[in-house]
C-alpha positions as a printed NumPy array, in Angstrom:
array([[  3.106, -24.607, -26.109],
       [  0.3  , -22.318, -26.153],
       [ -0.524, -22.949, -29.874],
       [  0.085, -26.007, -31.68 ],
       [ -0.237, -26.694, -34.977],
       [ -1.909, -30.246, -35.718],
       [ -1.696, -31.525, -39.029],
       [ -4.089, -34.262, -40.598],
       [ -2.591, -36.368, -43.08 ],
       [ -4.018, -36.29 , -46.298],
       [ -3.366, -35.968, -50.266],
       [ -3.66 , -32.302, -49.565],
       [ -2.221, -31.57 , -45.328],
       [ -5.035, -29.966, -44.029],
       [ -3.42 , -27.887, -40.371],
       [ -5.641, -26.624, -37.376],
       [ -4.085, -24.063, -35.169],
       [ -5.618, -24.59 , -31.4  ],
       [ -4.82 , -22.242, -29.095],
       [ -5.286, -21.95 , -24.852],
       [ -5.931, -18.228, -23.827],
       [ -4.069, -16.748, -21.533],
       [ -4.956, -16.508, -17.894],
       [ -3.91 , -14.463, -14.838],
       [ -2.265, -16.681, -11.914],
       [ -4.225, -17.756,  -9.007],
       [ -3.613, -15.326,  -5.756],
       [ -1.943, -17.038,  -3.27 ],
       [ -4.489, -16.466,   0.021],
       [ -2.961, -18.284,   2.832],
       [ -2.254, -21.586,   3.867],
       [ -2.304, -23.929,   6.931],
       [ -0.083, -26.748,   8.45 ],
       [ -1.946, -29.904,  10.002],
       [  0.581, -31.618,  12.429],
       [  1.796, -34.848,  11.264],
       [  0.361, -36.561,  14.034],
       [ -3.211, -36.167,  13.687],
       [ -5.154, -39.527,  13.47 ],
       [ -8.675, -40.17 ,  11.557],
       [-11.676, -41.347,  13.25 ],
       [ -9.948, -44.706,  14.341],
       [ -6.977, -43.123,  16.152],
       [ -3.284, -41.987,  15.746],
       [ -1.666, -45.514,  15.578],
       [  0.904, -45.081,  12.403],
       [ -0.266, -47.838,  10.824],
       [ -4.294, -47.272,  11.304],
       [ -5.216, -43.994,  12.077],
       [ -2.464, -41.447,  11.435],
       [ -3.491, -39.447,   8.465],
       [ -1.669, -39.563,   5.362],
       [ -3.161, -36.58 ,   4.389],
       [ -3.453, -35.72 ,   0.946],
       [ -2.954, -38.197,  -1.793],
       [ -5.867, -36.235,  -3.657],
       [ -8.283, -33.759,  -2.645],
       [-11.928, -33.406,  -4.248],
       [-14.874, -31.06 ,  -3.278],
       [-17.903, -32.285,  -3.541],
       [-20.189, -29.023,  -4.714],
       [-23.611, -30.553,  -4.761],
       [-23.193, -31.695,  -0.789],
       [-20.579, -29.02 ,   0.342],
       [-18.216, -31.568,   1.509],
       [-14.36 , -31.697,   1.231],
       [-12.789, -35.056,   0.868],
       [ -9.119, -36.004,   1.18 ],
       [ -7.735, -39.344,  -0.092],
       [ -4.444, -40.868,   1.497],
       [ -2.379, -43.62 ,  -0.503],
       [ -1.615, -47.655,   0.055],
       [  0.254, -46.194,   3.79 ],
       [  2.796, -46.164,   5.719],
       [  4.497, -49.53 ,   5.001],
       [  5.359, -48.506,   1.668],
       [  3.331, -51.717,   0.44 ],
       [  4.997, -54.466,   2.693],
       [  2.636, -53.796,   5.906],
       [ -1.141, -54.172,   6.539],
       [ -3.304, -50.911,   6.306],
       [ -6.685, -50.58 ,   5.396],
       [ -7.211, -47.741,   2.399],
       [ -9.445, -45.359,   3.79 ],
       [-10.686, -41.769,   2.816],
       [-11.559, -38.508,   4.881],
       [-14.337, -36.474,   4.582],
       [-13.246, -33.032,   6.495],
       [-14.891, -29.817,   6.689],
       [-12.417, -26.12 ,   6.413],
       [-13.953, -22.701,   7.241],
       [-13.11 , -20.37 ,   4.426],
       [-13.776, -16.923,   4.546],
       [-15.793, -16.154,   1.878],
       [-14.599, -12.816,   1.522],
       [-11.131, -13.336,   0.732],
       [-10.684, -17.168,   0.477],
       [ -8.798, -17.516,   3.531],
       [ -9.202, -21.073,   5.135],
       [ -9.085, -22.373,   8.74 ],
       [ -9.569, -25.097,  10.924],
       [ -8.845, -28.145,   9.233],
       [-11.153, -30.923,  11.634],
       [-12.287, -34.895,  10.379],
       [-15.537, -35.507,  10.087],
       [-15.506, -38.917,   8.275],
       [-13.864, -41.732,   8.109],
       [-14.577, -44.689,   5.589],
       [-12.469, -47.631,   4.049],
       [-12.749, -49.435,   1.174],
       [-14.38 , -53.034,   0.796],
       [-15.857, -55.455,  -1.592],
       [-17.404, -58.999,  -0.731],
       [-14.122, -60.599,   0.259],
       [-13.308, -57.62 ,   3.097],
       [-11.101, -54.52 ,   3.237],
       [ -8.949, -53.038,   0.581],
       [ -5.191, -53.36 ,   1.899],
       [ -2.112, -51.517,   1.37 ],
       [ -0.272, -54.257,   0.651],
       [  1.144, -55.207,  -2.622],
       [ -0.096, -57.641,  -5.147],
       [  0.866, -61.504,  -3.914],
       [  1.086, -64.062,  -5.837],
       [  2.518, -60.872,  -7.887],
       [ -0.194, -61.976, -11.057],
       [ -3.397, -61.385,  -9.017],
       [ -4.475, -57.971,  -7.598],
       [ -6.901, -59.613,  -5.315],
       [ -7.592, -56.946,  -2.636],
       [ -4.544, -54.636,  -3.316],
       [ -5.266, -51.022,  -3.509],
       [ -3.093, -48.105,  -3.868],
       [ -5.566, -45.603,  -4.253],
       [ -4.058, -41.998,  -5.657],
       [ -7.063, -40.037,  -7.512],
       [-10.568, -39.306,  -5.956],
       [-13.878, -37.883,  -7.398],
       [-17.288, -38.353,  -6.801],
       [-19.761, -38.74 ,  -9.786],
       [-22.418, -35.794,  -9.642],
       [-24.614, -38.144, -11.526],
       [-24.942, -40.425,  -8.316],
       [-22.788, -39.264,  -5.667],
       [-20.635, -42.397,  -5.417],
       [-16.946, -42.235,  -5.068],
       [-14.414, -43.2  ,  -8.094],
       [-10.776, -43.838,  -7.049],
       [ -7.782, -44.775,  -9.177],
       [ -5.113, -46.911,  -7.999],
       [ -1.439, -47.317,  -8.911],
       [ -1.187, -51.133,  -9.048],
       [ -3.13 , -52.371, -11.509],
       [ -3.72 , -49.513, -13.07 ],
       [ -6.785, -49.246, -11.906],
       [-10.208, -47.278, -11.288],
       [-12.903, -48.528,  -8.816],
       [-16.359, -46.699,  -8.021],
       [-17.687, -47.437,  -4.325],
       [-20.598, -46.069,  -2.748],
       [-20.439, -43.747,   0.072],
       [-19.548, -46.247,   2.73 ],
       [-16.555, -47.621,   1.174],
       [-18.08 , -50.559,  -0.694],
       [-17.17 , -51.641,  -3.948],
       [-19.73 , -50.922,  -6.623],
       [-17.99 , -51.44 ,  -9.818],
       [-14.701, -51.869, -11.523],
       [-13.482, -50.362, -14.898],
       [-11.996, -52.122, -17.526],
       [ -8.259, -50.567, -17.776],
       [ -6.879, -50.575, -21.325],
       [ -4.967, -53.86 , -21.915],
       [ -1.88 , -51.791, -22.953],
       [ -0.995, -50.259, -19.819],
       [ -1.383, -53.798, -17.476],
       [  2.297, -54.221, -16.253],
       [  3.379, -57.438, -17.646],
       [  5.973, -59.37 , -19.558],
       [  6.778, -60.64 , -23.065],
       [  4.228, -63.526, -22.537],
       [  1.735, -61.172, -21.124],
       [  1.942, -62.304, -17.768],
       [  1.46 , -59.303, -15.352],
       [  3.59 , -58.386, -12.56 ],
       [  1.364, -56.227, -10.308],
       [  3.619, -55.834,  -7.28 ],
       [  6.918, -54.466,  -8.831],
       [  8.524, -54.166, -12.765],
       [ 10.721, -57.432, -11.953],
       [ 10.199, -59.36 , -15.191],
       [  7.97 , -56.483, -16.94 ],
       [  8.755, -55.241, -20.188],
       [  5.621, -53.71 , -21.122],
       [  2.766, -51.637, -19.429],
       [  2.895, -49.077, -16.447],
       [  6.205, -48.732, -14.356],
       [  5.521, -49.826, -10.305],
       [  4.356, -46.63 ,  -8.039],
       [  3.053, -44.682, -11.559],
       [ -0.462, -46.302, -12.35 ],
       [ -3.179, -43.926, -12.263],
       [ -2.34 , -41.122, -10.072],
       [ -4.914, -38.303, -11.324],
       [ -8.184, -38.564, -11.152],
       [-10.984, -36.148, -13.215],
       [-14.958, -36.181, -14.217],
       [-16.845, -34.319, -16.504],
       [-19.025, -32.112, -15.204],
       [-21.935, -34.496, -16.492],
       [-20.573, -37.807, -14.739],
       [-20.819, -39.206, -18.17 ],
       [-17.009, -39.411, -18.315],
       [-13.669, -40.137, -15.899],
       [-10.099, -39.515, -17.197],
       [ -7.462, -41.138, -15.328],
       [ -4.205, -40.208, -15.619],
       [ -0.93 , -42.212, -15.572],
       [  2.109, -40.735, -13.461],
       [  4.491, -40.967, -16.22 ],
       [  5.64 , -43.252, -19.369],
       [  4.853, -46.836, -19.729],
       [  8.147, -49.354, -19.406],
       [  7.541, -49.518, -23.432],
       [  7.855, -45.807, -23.821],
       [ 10.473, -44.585, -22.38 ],
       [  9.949, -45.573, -18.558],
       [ 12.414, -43.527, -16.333],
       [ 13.569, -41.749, -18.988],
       [ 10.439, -40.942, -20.459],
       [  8.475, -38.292, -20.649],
       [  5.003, -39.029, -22.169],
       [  2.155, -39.782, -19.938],
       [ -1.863, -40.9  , -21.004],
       [ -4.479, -39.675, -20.152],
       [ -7.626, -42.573, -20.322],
       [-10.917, -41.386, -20.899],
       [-13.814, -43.73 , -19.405],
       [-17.161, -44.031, -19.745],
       [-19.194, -44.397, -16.444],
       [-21.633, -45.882, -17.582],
       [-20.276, -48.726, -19.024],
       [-16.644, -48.874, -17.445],
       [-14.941, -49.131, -20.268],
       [-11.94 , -46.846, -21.744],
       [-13.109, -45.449, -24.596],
       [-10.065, -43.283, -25.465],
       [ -6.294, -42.575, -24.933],
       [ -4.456, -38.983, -24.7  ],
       [ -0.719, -38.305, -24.79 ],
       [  0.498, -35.618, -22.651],
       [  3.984, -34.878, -22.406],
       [  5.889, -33.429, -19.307],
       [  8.156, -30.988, -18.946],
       [ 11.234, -33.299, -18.662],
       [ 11.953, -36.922, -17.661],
       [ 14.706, -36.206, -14.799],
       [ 14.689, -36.045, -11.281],
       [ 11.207, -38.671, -10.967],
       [  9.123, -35.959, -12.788],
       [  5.611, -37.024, -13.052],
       [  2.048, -35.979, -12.942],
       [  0.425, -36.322,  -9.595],
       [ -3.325, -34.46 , -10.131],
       [ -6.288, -33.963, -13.081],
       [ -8.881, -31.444, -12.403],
       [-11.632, -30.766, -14.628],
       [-12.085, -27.207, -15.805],
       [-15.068, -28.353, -18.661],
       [-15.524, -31.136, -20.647],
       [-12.446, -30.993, -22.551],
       [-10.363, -28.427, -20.295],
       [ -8.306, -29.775, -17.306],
       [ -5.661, -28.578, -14.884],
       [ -2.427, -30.712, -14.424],
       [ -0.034, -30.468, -11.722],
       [  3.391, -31.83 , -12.74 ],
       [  6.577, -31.827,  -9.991],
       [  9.577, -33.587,  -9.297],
       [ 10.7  , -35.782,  -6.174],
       [ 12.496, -32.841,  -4.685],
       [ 11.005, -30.924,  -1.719],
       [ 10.191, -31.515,   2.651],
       [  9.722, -35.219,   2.652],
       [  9.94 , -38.289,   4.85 ],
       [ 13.105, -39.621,   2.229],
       [ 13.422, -37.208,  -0.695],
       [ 16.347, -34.796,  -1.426],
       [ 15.133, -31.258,  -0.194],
       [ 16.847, -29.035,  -2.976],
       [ 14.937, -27.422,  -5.774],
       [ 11.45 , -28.613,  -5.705],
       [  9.673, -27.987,  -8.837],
       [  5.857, -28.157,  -8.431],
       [  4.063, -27.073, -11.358],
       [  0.26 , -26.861, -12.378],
       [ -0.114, -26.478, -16.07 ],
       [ -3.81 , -25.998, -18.315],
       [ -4.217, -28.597, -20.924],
       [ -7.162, -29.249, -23.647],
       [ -8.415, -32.128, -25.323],
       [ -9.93 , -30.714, -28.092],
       [ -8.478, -31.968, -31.574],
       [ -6.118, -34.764, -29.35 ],
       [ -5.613, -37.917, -31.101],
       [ -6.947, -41.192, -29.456],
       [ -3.733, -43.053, -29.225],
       [ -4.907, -46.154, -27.936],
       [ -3.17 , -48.2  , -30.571],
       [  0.166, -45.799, -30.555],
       [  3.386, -46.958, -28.921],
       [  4.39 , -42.897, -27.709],
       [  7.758, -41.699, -28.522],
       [  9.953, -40.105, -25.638],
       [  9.523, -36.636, -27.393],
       [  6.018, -35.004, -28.667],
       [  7.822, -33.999, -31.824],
       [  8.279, -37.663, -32.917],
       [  4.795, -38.584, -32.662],
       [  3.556, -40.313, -36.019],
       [  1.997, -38.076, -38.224],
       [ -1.509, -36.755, -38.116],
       [ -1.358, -37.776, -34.337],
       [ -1.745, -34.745, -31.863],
       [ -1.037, -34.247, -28.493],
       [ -3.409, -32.97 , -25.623],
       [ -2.909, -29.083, -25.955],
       [ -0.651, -27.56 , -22.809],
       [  0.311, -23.909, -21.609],
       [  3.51 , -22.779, -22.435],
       [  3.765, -21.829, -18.688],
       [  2.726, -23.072, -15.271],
       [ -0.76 , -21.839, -14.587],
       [  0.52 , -21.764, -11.017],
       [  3.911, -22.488,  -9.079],
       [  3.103, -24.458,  -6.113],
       [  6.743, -23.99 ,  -4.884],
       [  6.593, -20.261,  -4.335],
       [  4.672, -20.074,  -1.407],
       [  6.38 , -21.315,   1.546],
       [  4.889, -21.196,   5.204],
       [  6.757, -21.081,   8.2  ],
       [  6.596, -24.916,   9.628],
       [  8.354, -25.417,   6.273],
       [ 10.356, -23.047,   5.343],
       [ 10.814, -24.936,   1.615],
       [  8.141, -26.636,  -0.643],
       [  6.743, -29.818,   0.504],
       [  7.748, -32.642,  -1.503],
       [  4.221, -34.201,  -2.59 ],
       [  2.023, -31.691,  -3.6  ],
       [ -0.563, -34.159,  -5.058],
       [ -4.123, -33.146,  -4.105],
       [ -5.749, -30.376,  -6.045],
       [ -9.513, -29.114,  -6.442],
       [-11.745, -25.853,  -7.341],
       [-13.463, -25.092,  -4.298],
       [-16.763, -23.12 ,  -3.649],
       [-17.027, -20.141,  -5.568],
       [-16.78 , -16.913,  -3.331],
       [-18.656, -13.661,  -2.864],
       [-17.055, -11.874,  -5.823],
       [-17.783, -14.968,  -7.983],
       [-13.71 , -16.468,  -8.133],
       [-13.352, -19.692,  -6.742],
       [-11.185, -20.839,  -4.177],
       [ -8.734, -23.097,  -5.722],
       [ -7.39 , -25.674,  -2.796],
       [ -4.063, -27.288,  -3.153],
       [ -2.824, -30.337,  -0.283],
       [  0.763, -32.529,   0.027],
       [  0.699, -36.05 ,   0.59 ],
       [  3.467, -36.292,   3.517],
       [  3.784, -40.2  ,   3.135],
       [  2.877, -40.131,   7.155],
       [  5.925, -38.863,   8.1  ],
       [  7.141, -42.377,   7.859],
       [ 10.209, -44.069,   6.311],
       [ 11.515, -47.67 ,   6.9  ],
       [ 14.602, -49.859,   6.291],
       [ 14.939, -53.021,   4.001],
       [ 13.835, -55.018,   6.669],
       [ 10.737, -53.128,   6.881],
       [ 11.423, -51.638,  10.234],
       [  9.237, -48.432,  10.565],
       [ 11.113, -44.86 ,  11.676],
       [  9.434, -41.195,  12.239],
       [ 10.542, -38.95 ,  10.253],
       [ 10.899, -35.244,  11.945],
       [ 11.886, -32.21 ,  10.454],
       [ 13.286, -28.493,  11.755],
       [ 12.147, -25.926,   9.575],
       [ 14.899, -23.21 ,  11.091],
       [ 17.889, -25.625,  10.076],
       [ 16.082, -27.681,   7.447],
       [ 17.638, -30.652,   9.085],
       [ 15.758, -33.858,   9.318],
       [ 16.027, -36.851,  12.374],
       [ 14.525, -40.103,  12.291],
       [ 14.072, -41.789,  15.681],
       [ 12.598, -44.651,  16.683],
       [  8.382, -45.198,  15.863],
       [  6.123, -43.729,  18.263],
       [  8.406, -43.129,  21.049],
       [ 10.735, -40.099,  19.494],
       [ 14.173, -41.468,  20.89 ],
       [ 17.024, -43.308,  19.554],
       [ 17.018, -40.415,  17.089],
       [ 20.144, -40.415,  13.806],
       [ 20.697, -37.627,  11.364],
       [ 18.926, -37.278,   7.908],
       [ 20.712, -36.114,   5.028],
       [ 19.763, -33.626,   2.824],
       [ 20.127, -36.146,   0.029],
       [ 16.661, -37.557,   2.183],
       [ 18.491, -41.512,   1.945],
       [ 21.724, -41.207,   3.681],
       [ 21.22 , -42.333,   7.729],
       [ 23.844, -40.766,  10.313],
       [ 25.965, -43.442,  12.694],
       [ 25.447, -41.309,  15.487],
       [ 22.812, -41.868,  18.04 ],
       [ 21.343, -38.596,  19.22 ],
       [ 19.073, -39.733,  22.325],
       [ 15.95 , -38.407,  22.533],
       [ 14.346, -35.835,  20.065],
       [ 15.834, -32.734,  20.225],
       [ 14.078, -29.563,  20.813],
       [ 12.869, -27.464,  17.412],
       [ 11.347, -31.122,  15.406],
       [  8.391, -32.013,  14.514],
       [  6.837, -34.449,  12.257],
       [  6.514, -33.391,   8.602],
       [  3.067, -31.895,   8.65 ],
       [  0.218, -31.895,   5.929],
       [  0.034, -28.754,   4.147],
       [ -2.995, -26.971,   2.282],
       [ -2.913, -23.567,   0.265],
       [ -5.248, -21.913,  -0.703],
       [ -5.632, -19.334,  -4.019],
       [ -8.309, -17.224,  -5.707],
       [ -9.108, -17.81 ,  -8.724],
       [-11.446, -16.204, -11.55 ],
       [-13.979, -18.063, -13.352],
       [-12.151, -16.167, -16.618],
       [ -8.625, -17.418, -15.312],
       [ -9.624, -21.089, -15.054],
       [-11.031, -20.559, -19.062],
       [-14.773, -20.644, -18.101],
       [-15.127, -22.912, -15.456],
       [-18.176, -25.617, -15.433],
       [-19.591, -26.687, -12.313],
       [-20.712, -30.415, -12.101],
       [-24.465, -30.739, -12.592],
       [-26.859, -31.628,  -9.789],
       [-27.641, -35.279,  -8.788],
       [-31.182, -36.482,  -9.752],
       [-32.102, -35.973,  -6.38 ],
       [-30.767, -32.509,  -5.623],
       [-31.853, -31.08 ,  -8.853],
       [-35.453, -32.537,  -8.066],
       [-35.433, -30.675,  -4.639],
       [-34.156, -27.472,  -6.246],
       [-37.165, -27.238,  -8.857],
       [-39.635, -27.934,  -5.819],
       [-38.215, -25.407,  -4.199],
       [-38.036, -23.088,  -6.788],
       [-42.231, -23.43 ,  -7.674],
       [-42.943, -23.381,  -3.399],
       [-41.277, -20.282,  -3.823],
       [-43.085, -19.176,  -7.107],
       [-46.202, -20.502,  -5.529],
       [-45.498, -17.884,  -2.467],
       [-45.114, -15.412,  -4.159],
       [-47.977, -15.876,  -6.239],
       [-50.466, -16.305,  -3.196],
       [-48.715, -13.15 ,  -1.611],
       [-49.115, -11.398,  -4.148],
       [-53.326, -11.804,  -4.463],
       [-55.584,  -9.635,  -2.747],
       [-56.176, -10.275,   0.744],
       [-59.89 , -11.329,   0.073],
       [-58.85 , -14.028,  -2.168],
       [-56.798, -15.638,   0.018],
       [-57.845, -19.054,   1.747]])
């Protein structure tokens, strides 16, 4: 709603009306298809080197570098891969916003001591060890290291800027996946009765313009609230400093049905964010392809209730008294479905990357939006891998064998349902399911006042000594010629 009324419990109810103005939508610019089979700097095998694309996007304004963050890969958790992130460059046209040429610069996985982050899931099932699902990417201005959330534990990790582990935050205790007796069950909700559902830890991923503080963001409810059919989702405030969560938001989504979630947290301010909210529906390598809903929605913070210590009701309107919700537009900020290009034809599935961009020459921003296309991958109970390829004139989908496009069977629209037929070879008019970026303009005014993250130390050192060489310049040009030395 775009006002809501909070009331504080008291002997006499004291109510505070909070408000979100009202905003123009983003222009829709352009957009651009990457083909599903581009590889990262250590190839194009599937299962190390074919991009996942975008799991999260993040732009890094004091260095002018675009990052892109792909998930746990292709295996779906049962095969080795080594987490990794991109850093890419884009030419935008700083005219009109318009991007081109997608092109990896960057390559770097995550480690700690004990080696490389892996895809895999949790085992014994009570251990994370190495496991890493990594969903949400920023990069503190404070120090330029990278912070990453993950979907297993829940958790949040900060690495430096060649992949290794620096520190790890202390997730709340109520949101560890885990039974009656409190023992956790990382790798799936077997057993769990309390704590985040399996595949919806933290999936967004925001900092304050300051560093001071990151707000992770769960996908949906908790197995205690609701869990499929819920609709509340928290939103964890940490400090970086410390690593510790030092408060809880409820946000509620739109509706519980059709594995609704949240899948990205941008920062607008310190208490201002964007949200992007969809369903499973969409181009994907197994979803149902009718009626994608992809939604971005602006929230605020201010006057939110920490509920660290509140079991959330399935509906905001239950919530205990006195205890407020984060503060959401009535209406999408921006529909990510209704732009289609033609490689599609329909919405992809995953929109989950989403960032403000640099600022252009009429002082919007461009706003940058990117799918994660689970690497055009899908696989069997046995864990046998399949390509998944896609025609965007019949909206038909193939899978065929991995790597060598043949032995190819029908797709349903449904996304699960396999054909009994064996087609041969890969018929003309397929391709794999590409990544996709848009990009929209965007006003400073529209986004509510947008703050840009501060300097690093280092940069905002630089800046000042270039600002007095150039005051000292001007100074000495600006004496007579005679008193010059």
């Amino acid at each position: 709603m775009n006002a809501r009324l909070s009331c504080l419990a008291s002997a006499a109810l004291a109510c505070v009306t909070l408000a979100l103005p009202t905003q123009a939508a983003p222009t829709f610019v352009n957009g651009l298809t990457i083909p599903g089979s581009t590889g990262d700097q250590f190839g194009t095998s599937v299962n190390d080197g074919r991009l996942g694309m975008f799991s999260d996007i993040y732009y890094d304004r004091n260095r002018h570098e675009w990052w892109g963050l792909s998930d746990r890969g292709p295996g779906g958790g049962t095969l080795n891969y080594d987490t990794r992130v991109q850093r890419f460059s884009l030419d935008v046209d700083f005219n009109t916003g318009a991007i081109s040429n997608f092109q990896v610069q960057q390559t770097i996985k995550f480690s700690n001591a004990s080696g490389t982050y892996n895809g895999i899931a949790p085992s014994p099932t009570n251990l994370l060890g190495n496991a890493f699902d990594p969903e949400g990417l920023v990069i503190n201005p404070r120090n330029g290291h990278l912070l990453v959330s993950d979907e297993y534990g829940p958790s949040l990790y900060e690495f430096d800027r060649s992949g290794a582990l620096v520190k790890t935050y202390t997730p709340p205790a109520n949101l560890v996946p885990r039974n009656a007796g409190d023992v956790p069950n990382y790798a799936s909700d077997a057993g769990n009765t309390l704590g985040k559902r399996t595949n919806r830890g933290f999936e967004g991923l925001a900092i304050s313009p300051d560093g001071q503080f990151v707000y992770a963001q769960l996908q949906s409810a908790a197995l205690d609230e609701g869990g499929g059919n819920g609709s509340s989702s928290r939103i964890v405030k940490f400090d970086t400093a410390s690593g510790a969560a030092v408060a809880q938001y409820a946000y509620y989504l739109q509706a519980a049905t059709q594995g609704r979630g949240t899948s990205a947290l941008v920062a607008l301010g310190d208490e201002r964010f964007l949200v992007l909210e969809r369903n499973n529906r969409g181009v994907g390598a197994g979803s149902d392809l009718a009626s994608p809903i992809k939604s971005v929605y602006q929230i605020d913070l201010t006057g939110a209730t920490d509920v660290s210590g509140v079991v959330l009701p399935n509906a905001e309107s239950n919530l205990p008294l006195g205890t407020v919700a984060v503060t959401k537009g009535a209406t999408p900020f921006l529909d990510l479905a209704a732009d289609t290009l033609p490689e599609l034809g329909l919405s992809p599935e995953k929109w989950e990357g989403l960032a403000v961009g640099p600022q252009l020459a009429d002082g919007s921003y461009l706003l940058l939006a990117g799918n994660d296309n689970d690497y055009s991958v899908t696989q069997n109970g046995s864990n046998v891998q399949f390509d998944v390829y896609f025609n965007p004139t019949t909206q038909a989908r193939l899978q065929c064998d991995l790597g060598s496009a043949t032995n190819c069977y029908t797709l349903a629209s449904n996304g699960t349902t396999v054909g009994s037929t064996n087609l041969g070879d890969l018929p003309a008019g397929y391709a794999l399911i590409p990544g996709v970026l848009h990009a929209y303009k965007v006003s400073a005014a529209d986004l509510g006042g947008y703050t840009t993250p501060v300097p690093e130390p280092e940069s905002y050192a630089l800046m000042l000594a270039g600002l007095g060489l150039v005051g000292w310049m001007a100074k000495r040009q600006a004496r007579p010629s005679s008193l010059r030395g």
